[in-house]
VMD Tcl script that draws the C-alpha trace (Angstrom):
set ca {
  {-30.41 -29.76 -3.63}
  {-28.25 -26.63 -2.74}
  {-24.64 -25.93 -4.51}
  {-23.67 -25.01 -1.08}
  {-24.52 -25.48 1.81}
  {-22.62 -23.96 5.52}
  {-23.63 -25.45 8.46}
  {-23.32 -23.92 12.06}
  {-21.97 -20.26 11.22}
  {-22.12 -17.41 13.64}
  {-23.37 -14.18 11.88}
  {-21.91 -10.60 12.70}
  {-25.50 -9.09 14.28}
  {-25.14 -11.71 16.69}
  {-27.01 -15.09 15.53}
  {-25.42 -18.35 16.21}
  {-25.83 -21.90 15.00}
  {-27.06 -21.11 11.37}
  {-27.00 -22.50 8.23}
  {-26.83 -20.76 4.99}
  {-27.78 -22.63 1.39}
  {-26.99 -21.32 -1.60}
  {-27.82 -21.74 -5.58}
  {-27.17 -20.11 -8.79}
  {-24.69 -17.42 -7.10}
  {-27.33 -16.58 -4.61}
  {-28.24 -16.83 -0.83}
  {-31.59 -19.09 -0.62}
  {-31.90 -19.31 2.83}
  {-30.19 -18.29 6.13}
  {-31.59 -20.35 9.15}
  {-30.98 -22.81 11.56}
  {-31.29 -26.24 10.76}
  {-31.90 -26.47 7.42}
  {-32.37 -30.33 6.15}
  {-31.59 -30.89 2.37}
  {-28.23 -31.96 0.52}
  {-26.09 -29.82 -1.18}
  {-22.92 -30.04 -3.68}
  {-20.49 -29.08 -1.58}
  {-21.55 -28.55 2.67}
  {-19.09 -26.54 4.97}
  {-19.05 -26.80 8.50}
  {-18.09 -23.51 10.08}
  {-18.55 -25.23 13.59}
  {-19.64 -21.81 14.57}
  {-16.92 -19.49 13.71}
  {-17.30 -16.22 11.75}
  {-19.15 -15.97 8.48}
  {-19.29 -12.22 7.35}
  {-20.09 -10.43 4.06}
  {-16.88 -9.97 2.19}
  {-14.51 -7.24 3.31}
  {-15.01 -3.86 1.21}
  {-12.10 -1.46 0.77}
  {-13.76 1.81 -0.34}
  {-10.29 3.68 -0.60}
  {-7.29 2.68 -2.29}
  {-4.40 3.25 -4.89}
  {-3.91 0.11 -7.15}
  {-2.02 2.00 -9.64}
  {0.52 2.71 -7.22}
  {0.85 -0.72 -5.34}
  {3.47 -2.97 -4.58}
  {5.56 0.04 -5.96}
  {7.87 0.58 -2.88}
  {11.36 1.40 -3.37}
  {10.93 3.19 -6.73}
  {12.67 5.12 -7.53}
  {13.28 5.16 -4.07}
  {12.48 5.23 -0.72}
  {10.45 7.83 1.22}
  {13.04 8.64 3.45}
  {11.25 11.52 5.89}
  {7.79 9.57 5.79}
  {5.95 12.45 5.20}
  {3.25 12.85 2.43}
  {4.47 15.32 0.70}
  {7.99 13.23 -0.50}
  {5.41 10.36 -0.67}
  {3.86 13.08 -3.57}
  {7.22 13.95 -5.01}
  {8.18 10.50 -5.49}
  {5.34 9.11 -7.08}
  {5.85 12.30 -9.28}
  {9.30 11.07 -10.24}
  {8.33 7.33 -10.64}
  {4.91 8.33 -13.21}
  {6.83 9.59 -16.19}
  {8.16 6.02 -15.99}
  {5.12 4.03 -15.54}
  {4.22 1.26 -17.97}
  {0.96 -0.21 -18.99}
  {2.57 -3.86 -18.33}
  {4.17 -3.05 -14.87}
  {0.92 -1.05 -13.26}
  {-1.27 -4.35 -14.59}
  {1.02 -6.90 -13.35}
  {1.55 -5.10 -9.98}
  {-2.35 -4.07 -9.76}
  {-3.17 -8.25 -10.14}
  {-0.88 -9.55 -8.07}
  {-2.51 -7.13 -5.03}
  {-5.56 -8.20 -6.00}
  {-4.30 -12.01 -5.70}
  {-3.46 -10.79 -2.24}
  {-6.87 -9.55 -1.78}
  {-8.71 -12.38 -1.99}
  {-6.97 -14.33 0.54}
  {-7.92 -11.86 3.09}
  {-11.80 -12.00 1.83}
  {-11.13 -8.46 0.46}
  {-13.86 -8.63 -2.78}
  {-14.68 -4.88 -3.28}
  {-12.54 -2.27 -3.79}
  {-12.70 1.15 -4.75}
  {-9.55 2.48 -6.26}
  {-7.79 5.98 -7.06}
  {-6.42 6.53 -10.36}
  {-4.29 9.35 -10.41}
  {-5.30 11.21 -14.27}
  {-2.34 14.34 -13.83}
  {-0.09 12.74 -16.60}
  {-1.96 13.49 -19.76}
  {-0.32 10.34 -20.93}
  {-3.62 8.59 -18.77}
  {-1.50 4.88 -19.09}
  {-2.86 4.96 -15.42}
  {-6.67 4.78 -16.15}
  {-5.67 2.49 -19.55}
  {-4.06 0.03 -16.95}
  {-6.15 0.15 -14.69}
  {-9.34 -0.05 -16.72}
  {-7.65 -3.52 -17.86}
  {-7.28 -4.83 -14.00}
  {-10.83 -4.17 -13.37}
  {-11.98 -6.13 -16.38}
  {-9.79 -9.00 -15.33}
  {-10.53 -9.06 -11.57}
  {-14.30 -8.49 -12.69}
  {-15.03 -12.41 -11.79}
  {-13.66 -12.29 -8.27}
  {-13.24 -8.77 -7.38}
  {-15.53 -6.01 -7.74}
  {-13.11 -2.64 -8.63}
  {-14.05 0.78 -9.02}
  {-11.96 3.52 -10.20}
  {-12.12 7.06 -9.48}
  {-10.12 9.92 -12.04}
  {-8.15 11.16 -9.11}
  {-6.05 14.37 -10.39}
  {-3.65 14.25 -8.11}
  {-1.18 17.41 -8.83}
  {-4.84 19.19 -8.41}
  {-7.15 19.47 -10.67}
  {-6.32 23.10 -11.76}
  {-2.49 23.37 -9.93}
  {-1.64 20.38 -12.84}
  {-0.65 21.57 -16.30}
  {-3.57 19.40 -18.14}
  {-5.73 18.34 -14.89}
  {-8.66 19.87 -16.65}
  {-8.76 17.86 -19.66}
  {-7.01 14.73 -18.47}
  {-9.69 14.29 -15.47}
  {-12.58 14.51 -18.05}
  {-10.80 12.27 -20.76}
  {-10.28 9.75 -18.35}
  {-13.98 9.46 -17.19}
  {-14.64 9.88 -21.23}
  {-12.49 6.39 -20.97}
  {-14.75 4.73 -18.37}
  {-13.78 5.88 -14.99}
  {-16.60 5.41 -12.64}
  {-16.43 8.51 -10.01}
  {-15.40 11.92 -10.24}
  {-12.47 12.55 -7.54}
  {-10.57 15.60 -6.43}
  {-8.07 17.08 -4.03}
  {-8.76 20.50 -3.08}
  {-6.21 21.34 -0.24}
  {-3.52 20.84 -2.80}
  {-4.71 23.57 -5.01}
  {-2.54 26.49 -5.26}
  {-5.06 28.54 -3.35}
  {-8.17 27.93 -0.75}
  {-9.76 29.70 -3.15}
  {-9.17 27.19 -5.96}
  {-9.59 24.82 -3.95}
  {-12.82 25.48 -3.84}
  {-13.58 26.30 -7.30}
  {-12.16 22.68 -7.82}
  {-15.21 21.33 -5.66}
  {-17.80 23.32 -7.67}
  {-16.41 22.23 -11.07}
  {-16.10 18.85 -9.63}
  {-19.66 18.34 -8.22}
  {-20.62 19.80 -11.14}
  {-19.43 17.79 -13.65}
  {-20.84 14.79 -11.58}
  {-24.40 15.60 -11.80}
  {-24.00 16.07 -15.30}
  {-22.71 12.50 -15.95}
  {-24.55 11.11 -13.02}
  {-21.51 9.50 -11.06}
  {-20.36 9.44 -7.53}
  {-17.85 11.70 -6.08}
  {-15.17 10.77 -4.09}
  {-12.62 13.65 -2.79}
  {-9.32 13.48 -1.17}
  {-10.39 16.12 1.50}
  {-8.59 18.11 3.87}
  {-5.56 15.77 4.23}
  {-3.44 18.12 6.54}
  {-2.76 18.93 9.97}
  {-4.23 22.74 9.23}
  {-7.36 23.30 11.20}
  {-7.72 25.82 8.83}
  {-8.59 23.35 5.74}
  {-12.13 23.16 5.27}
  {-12.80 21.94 2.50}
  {-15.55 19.90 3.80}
  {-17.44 22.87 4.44}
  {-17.52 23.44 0.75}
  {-17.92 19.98 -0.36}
  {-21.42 19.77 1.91}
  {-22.44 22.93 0.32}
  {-22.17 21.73 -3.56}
  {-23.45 18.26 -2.49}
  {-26.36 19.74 -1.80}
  {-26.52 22.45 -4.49}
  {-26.13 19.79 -6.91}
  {-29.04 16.80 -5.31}
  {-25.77 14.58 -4.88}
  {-26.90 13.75 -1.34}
  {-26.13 10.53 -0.83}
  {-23.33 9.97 -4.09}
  {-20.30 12.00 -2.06}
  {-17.38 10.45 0.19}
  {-14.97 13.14 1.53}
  {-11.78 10.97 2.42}
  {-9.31 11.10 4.95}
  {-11.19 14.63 6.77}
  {-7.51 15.03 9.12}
  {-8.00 18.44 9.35}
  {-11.25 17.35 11.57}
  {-8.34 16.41 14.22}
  {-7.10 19.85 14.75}
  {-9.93 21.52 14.28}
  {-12.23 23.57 17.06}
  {-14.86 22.21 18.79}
  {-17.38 25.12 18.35}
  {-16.72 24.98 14.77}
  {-16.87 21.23 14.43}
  {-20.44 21.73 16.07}
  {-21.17 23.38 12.99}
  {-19.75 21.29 10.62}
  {-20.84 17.84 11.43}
  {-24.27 18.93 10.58}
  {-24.03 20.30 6.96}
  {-22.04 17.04 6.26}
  {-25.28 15.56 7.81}
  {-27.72 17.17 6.13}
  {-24.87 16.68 2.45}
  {-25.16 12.93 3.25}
  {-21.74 13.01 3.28}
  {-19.98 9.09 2.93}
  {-16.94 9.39 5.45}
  {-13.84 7.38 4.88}
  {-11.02 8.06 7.17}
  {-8.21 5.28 6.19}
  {-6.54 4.52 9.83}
  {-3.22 3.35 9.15}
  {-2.02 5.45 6.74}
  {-3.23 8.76 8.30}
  {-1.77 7.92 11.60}
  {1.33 7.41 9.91}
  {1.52 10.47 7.79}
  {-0.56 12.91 9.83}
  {1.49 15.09 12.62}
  {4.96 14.78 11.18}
  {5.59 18.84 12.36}
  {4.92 18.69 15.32}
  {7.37 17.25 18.12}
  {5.49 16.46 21.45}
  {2.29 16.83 22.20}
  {1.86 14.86 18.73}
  {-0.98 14.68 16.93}
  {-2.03 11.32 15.48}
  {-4.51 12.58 12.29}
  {-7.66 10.64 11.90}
  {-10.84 12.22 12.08}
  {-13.42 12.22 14.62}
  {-14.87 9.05 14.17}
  {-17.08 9.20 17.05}
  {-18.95 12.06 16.71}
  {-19.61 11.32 12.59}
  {-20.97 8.12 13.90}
  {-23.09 9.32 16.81}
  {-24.42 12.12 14.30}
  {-25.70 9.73 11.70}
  {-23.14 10.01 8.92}
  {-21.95 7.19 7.47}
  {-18.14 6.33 8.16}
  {-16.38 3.26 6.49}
  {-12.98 2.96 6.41}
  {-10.11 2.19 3.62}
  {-6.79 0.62 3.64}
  {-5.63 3.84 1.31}
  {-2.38 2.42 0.19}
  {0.37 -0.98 0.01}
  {3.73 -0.74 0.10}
  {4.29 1.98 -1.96}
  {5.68 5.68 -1.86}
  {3.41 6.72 0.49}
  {3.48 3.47 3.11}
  {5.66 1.20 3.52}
  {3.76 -1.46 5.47}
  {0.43 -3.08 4.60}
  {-1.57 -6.79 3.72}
  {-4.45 -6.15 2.32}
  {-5.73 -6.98 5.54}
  {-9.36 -4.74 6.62}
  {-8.98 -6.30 10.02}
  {-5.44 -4.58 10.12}
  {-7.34 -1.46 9.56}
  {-10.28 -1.96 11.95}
  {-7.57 -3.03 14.83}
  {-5.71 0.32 14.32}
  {-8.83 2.08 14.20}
  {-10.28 0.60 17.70}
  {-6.98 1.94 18.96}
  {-7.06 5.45 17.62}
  {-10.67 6.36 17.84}
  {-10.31 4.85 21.21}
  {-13.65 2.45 20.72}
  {-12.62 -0.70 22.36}
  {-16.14 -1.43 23.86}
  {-18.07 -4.23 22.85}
  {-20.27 -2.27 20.72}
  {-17.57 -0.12 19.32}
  {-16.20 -3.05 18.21}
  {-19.30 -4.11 16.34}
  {-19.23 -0.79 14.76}
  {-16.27 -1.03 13.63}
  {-16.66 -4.22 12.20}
  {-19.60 -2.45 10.13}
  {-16.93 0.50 9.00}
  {-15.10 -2.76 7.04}
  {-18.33 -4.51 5.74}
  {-21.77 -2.69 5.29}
  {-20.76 0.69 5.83}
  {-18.16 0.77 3.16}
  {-20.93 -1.31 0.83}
  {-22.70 1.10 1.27}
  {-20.38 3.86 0.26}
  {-19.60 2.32 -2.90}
  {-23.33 1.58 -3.52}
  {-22.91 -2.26 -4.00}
  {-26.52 -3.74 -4.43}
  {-27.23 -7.23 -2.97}
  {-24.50 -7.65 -0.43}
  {-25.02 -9.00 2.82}
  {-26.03 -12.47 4.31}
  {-29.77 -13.10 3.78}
  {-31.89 -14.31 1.33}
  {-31.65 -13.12 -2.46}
  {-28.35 -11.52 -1.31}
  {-24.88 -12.13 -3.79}
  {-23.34 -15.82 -2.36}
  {-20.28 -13.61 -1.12}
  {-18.92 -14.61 1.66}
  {-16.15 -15.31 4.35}
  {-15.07 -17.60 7.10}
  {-13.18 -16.49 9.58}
  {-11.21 -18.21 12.77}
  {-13.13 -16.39 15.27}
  {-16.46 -16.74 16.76}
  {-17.91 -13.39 16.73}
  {-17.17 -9.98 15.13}
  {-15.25 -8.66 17.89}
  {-12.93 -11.40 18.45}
  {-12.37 -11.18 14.63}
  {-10.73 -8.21 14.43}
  {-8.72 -9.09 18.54}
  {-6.80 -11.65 16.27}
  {-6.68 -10.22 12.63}
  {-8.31 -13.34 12.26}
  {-7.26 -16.15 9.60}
  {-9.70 -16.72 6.51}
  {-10.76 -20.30 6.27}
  {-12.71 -19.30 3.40}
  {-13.41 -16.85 0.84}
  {-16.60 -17.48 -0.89}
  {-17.36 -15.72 -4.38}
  {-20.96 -16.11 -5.93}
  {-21.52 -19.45 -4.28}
  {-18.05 -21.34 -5.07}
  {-14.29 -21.55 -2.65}
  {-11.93 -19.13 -4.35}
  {-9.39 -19.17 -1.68}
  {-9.03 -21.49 1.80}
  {-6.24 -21.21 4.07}
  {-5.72 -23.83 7.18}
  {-6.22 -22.90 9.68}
  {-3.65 -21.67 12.50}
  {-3.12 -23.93 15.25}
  {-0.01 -23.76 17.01}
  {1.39 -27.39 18.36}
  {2.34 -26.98 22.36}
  {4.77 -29.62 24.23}
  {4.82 -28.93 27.86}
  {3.55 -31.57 30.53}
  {0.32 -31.26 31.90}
  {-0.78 -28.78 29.05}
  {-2.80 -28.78 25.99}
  {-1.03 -30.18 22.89}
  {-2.42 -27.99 20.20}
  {-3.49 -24.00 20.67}
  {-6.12 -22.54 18.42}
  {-6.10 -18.63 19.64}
  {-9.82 -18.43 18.65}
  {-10.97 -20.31 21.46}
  {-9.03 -17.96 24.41}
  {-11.47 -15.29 24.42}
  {-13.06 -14.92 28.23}
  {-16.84 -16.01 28.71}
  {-18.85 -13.64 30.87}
}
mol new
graphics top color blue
foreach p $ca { graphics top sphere $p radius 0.5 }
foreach p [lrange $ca 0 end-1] q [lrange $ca 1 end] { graphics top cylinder $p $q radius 0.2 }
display resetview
């Protein structure tokens, strides 16, 4: 006797026709045909089950903020900077919880069940970290959330970065973060890293740095951050985000780069949608788009996940909470719309980005967390064609969200009378 039981699911590596029980919050068994009874059963009449979607970079104290003050009227992200600077002095407890739960609400209903979020620490105030240290123990049943102590004025350009980064982790922050190309100096910029890395190996945390976010070819920051990776043993515990520089950059000395951040260990997360929208706003035509070289990380060995980096606030104005979103814009930017691409990218939204934020027991097989979701498509690649619709999100073994799903009704003579868009994919 299972507590749940799914019948006929199709699995992202390729299986078809399985079943997967369930018990106490875990994954018992994941085969075909399994005989036995169960408290609730779910036929998935083999669509889509996948590991839970994993967001490994965003900024929950600034969503659903959009409009205030007001709006970013050039787009770029330096006014996205200057208005969040404006709106912080402002910034209540009550209003950054209330907006932070009402995303994650959101969340859910796309099968989004990890996140790792940015809390920016420059406002010695640190009503950020209080709030957001609140969301995460709220969310904790449904939604795993970590926070990083994200100085985002810089960590030495801001009046109290210093202090206010190392209070906040004092206050239970999970990962040291950083953002050296907006430093005063290279130089400091680098010194940042160093202090940074540093102050990670003491405490034993992660590190997760806002790097190179710029057009400049010039930034290379990532260079430095491979270096005190290894200088420290964090191999393995670093994610440089965003990389955009990577775009603009040579390819002689990208041949040298892409190895250190090899041999660093270096956790990649370029964030799709919002660097294609923020990345070549100086130049006119030919225009750059911004996101890193996702190939060539990938074919090296690093590990590349990607994040949905920000919601409908100063810095973008669009957004769902939607990973597929994400992986559909990155198919079209990286320019990886083969089959196996596709299954790649698919991994950049599930294990990858588990990976990155070292979450133990995900995945679909046996002993794994009961985390799970169903999706209206039949394989991995078809899932993120359609953005596809979550039937179900599954959360230690029990339905947490459903959603019907979408079938369009069709009167014409001669012709089907319902369309379900799942089914229109091409058989070879």
């Amino acid at each position: 006797m299972f507590d749940l039981l799914i019948r006929h699911a199709n699995l992202p590596d390729g299986r078809i026709g399985v079943d997967i029980a369930v018990s106490g919050g875990r994954i018992t068994a994941v085969e075909a045909g399994i005989v036995a009874e169960a408290d609730e059963v779910i036929d998935a009449t083999g669509r889509l089950v996948s590991p839970p979607f994993v967001d490994p970079h965003f900024h929950m104290d600034a969503t659903l903020s959009l409009g205030l003050p007001r709006m970013n009227v050039s787009g770029t992200l330096l006014e996205g900077i200057q208005l969040w600077g404006e709106l912080r002095p402002t910034l209540t407890r009550e209003a950054l919880v209330e907006r932070a739960l009402r995303y994650c609400d959101l969340a859910v209903t796309q099968g989004l069940l990890y996140i790792r979020s940015h809390v920016d620490t420059s406002d010695p105030r640190l009503v950020t970290a209080e709030a957001m240290i609140e969301v995460r123990e709220r969310v904790k049943p449904y939604i795993d959330l970590q926070l990083v102590a994200f100085p985002q004025d810089g960590y030495y350009r801001a009046a109290d970065g210093v202090k206010s980064l190392e209070r906040a982790l004092d206050m239970g922050l999970d990962i040291v973060g950083g953002i050296p190309h907006f430093e005063r100096t290279m130089e400091e910029g680098g010194q940042s890293l160093a202090a940074l890395c540093r102050i990670a190996a003491e405490r034993g945390l992660p590190v997760d740095i806002h790097c190179d976010e710029t057009d400049d070819p010039m930034s290379r920051h990532i260079e430095r951050l491979a270096a005190e990776t290894v200088r420290f043993g964090l191999q393995g515990r670093v994610a440089g985000s965003h990389l955009t520089s990577m775009h603009s950059m040579d390819n002689y000395y990208v041949s040298k780069l892409i190895p250190l951040m090899a041999e660093a260990e270096i956790n990649v997360i370029p964030n799709p949608l919002i660097n294609i929208m923020l990345q070549g706003r100086h130049d006119t035509y030919p225009k750059r788009r911004g996101m890193t070289r996702v190939k060539e990380l990938m074919e090296a060995g690093l590990n590349v996940s990607f994040g949905h980096d920000c919601v409908m606030d100063p810095w973008y104005n669009m957004g769902a909470g939607d990973m597929l979103e994400v992986g559909h814009m990155a198919i079209h930017v990286a320019q990886m719309a083969g089959i196996e691409d596709k299954k790649k990218i698919f991994q950049c939204l599930t294990v990858n980005s588990a990976r990155t934020m070292g979450i133990e027991g995900y995945g679909i097989e046996k002993g794994a967390k009961a985390d799970f979701v169903i999706l209206q498509a039949h394989d991995a690649a078809e899932a993120l064609r359609l953005k596809a619709n979550r039937l179900h999100v599954i959360k230690a073994g029990k339905v947490i969200s459903r959603t019907a799903p979408r079938v369009s009704a069709l009167f014409l003579d001669g012709r089907p009378e319902t369309v379900d868009g799942a089914d229109y994919a091409p058989v070879a």
